[in-house]
C-alpha positions as CSV (number, residue, x, y, z in Angstrom):
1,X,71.8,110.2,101.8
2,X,69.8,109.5,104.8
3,X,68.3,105.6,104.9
4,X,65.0,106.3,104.9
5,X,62.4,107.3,102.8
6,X,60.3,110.1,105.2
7,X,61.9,113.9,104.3
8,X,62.8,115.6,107.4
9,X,64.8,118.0,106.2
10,X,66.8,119.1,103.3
11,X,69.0,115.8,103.1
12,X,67.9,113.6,100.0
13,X,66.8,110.0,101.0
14,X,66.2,107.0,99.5
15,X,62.6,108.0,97.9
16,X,65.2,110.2,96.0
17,X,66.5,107.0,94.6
18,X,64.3,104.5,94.6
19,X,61.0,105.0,92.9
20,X,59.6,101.5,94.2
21,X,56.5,101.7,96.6
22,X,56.5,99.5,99.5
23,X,59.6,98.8,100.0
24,X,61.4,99.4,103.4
25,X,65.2,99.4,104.1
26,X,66.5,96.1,105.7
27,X,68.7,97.8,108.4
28,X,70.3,101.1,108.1
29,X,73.8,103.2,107.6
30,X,74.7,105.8,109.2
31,X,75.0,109.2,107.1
32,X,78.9,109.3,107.2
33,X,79.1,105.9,105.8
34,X,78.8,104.3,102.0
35,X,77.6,101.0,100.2
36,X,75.0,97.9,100.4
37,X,71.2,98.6,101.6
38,X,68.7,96.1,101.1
39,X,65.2,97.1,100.6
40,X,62.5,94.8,100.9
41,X,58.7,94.5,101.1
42,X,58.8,91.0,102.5
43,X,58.7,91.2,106.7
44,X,60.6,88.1,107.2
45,X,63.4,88.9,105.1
46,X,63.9,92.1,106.9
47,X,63.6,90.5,110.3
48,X,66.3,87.6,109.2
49,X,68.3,90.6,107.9
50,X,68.5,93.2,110.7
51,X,67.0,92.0,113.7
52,X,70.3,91.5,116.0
53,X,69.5,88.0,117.4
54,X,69.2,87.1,113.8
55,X,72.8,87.1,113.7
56,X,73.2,88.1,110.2
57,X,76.3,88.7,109.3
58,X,77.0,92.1,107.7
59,X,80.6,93.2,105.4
60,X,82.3,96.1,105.8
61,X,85.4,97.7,104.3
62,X,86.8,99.6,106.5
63,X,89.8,102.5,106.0
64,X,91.5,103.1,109.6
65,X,94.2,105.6,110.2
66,X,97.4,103.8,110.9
67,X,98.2,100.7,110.1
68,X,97.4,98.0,112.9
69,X,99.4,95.4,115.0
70,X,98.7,92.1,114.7
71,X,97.4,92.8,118.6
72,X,94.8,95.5,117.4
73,X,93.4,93.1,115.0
74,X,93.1,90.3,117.7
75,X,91.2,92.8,119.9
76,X,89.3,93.7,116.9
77,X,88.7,89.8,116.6
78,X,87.7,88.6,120.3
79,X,85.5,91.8,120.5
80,X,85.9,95.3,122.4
81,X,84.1,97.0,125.1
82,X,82.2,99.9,124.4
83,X,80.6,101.5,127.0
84,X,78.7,98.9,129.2
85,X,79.2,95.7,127.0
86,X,81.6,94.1,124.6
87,X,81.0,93.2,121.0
88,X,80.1,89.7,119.7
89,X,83.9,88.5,118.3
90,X,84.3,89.7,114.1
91,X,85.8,88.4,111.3
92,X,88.8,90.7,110.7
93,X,92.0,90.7,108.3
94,X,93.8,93.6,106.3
95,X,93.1,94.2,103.1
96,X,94.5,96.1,100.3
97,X,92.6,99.1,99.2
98,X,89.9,98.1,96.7
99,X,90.6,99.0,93.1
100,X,86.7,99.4,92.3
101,X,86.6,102.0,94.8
102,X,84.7,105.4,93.7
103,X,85.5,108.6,94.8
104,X,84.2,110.1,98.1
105,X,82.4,113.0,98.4
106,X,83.4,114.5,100.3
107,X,86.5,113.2,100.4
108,X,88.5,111.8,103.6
109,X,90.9,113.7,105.6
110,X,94.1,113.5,104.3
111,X,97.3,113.5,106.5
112,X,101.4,113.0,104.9
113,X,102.4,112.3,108.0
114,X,99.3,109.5,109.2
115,X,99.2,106.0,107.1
116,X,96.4,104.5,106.5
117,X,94.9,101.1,106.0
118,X,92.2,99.1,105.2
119,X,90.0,95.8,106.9
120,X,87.1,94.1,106.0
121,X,85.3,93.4,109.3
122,X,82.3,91.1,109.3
123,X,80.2,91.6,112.1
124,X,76.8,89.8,113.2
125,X,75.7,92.6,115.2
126,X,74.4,96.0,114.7
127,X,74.9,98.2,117.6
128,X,75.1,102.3,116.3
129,X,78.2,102.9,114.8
130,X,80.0,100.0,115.7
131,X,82.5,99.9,113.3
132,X,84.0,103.2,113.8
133,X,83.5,102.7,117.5
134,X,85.7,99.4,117.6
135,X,88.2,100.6,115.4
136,X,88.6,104.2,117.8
137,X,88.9,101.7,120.6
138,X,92.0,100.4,119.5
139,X,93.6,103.5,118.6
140,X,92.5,103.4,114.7
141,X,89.8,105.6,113.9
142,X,87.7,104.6,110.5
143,X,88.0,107.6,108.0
144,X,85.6,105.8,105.5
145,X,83.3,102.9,105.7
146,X,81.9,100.9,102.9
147,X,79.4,97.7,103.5
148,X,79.9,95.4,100.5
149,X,77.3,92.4,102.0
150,X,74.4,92.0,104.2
151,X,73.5,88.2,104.3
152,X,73.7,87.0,101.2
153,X,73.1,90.0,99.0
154,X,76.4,91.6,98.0
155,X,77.1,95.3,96.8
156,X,79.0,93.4,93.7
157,X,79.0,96.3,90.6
158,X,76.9,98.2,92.0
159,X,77.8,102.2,91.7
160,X,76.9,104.7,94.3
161,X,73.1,105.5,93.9
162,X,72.5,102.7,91.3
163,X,69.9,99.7,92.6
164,X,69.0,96.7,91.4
165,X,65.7,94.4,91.8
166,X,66.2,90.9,92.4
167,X,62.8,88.6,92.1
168,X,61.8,86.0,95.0
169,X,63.1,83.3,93.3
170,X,66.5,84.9,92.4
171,X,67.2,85.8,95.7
172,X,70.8,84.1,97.2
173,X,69.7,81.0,99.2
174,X,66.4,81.1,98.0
């Protein structure tokens, strides 16, 4: 599913979802990943939501091949460079793997031989693909990414391809 509502080629989108006019997603995620997207028609919300010097602070649950040292997860912690610049510091700490989890499709790759574990990284920027570029940068590539919060919405019960309206006045911290 593609995070947007414009068709620009075969892949469904949101408007294949969401049969709400006006509405506009409040940041994005990338194909390969899963989970929380806001959609708003209010302009400030969205701003406070995904503009990075909001610092918003996004959720993710992250599956990583291999299991990490308490020095990866440091790194992880204080930030990593990535190219030309390092990432703001995260929230990080192992996890076990959710139990509400739904299948993937498709799934992940699969290896006997290769562990795997999972994080839940909170981040308060947005840079592309962050996530699966920190994790590769200390030697634990993400097989599968979920975001379970943006703010103060969370993904809570929600199943993949299910949304939910919240009113003004129902909105967390409102």
């Amino acid at each position: 599913m593609l995070c947007q509502f414009r068709r620009r080629d075969t892949r469904p989108t949101l408007a294949d979802l969401v049969p709400v006019p006006g509405v506009y997603p409040a940041g994005r995620l990338d194909h390969d990943s899963e989970g929380l997207v806001v959609l708003t028609s209010d302009g400030a919300l969205q701003h406070a939501l995904s503009h990075p010097g909001a610092g918003t602070e996004k959720v993710y649950l992250a599956q990583i091949e291999g299991v990490p040292a308490p020095t990866a997860l440091a790194a992880l912690a204080a930030g990593v460079p990535l190219g030309d610049r390092r990432t703001r510091p995260a929230r990080i700490r192992a996890v076990p793997e959710p139990r509400w989890l739904w299948p993937r499709v498709p799934p992940i790759r699969h290896r006997l031989s290769v562990p795997t574990a999972w994080l839940e990284l909170g981040l308060r920027e947005g840079m592309n693909r962050q996530v699966r570029r920190m994790t590769a940068a200390v030697g634990h590539p993400t097989l599968r990414l979920i975001r379970i919060r943006v703010g103060p919405f969370t993904l809570g019960d929600l199943a993949p391809g299910e949304w939910r309206e919240v009113a003004a006045g129902d909105r967390p911290g409102a």
